[in-house]
C-alpha positions, 0 to 999 in steps of 0.5 A: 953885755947884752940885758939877756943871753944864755951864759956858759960856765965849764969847771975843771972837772968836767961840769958845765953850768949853763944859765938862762939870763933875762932878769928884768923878765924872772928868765924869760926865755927871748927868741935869740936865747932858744937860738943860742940854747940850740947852738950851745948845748950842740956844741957842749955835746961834741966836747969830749971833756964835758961830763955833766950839764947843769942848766940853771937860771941866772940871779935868785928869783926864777929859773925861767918864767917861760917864753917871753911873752912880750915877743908874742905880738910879733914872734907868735902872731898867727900861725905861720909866725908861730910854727917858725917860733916852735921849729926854732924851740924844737930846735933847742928840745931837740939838741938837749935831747940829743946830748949824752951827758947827763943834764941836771937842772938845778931849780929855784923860784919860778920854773913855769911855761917854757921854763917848765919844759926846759927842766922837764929835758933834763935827766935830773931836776934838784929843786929849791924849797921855794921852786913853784911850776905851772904850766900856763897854755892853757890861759894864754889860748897857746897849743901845746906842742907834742913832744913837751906833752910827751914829756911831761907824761913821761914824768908824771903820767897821763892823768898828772899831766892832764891836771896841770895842764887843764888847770894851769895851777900853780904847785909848789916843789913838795908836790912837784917830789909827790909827782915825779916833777923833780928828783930831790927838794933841799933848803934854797940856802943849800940848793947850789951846794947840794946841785955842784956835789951832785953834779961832781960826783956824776962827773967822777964816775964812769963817762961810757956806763952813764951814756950807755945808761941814758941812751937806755932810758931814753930808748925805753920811752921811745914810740914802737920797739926799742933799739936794743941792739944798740944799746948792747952795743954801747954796753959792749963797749964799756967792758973793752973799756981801759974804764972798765979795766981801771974801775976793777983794779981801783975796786981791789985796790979799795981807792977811787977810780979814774976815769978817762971816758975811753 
């Protein structure tokens, strides 16, 4: 097995766990694992069993440092090395933008640059006590990209995301809760626990409402007017569901439903 890669765990019920592994570098993120980041997260998208995808960091010291800058001498080194590195990363943002399963970071230790932007993809982020982020561009002389800053001002606002990134600062995870950083902050001995429950029950609900949802969401950050109509469309579906039909019978019944995504 190679020092670093991307690692893929499926669970029975519908949850995938994918994990960035580069432990000498606390998860730095290597040119071949963006690659394999793209490739992985595409094809979990096509799979029909997938429910939920959690994206972790491998060991018990970072969810991912950022990019690894010891490739920057040769992976970065002017501009027109550097645009080959961003397409290859917008490559990665893009396909976790474009899965419709939800996607859950669970968050320990270091989460920073690159790392940072990762998590940031993700639907949901549940943080360990001991999750510290920074955003650090801005004391490498790197640019960056648009649509990380996007991002980062969909979750915490312009004048937050100005800060962290002007600063570059460190911040702890109860004052990345204070921001809209991540969703939930629990003890680090329980962070796995709390994150596969999490995970477990999303997977368990209806699959056609949650992707109806997320396309929703994202719709309501998108530049200009809004696709409504697709959205409606997507709603459309769920109530000629045989899901819809099985969660009113499982309702009245007053047992759980089973959902098939169909």
């Amino acid at each position: 097995m190679s020092d670093f890669g991307i690692d893929l765990r499926r669970e029975p019920d519908g949850v995938a766990w994918l994990a960035l592994r580069n432990r000498g570098r606390l998860n730095a993120v290597r040119y071949e694992m963006w690659e394999a980041l793209a490739a992985t997260v595409t094809e979990l998208g096509d799979d029909p069993a997938l429910r939920v995808l959690v994206l972790r960091g491998d060991g018990d010291e970072a969810f991912a440092s950022g990019a690894d800058i010891t490739e920057f001498e040769t992976r970065r080194k002017d501009a027109a090395s550097a645009a080959v590195y961003e397409r290859t990363t917008a490559r990665a943002f893009a396909a976790l933008g474009a899965c419709e399963r939800p996607i859950v970071a669970m968050i320990h230790g270091v989460c920073v640059g690159g790392g940072l932007a990762i998590a940031a993809s993700a639907d949901v982020r549940i943080a360990a006590a001991d999750a510290r982020f920074a955003l650090p561009p801005a004391r490498l002389g790197l640019g960056y990209h648009y649509d990380g800053v996007a991002r980062l001002v969909g979750l915490v606002g312009p004048s937050a995301a100005a800060d962290l990134i002007f600063s570059a600062r460190q911040i702890d995870a109860e004052e990345a809760r204070a921001l809209g950083l991540v969703n939930q902050v629990v003890p680090r001995a329980d962070l796995e626990t709390v994150t596969a429950r999490y995970a477990a029950g999303v997977a368990a609900n209806a699959p056609l409402t949650i992707q109806a949802a997320k396309h929703a969401i994202a719709e309501t950050q998108r530049e200009g007017a809004p696709d409504v109509a697709a959205v409606e469309r997507m709603i459309a579906r769920c109530f000629e569901s045989a899901d819809y039909a099985e969660g009113v019978l499982a309702f009245l019944e007053k047992r759980r439903p089973r959902f098939r995504g169909e």
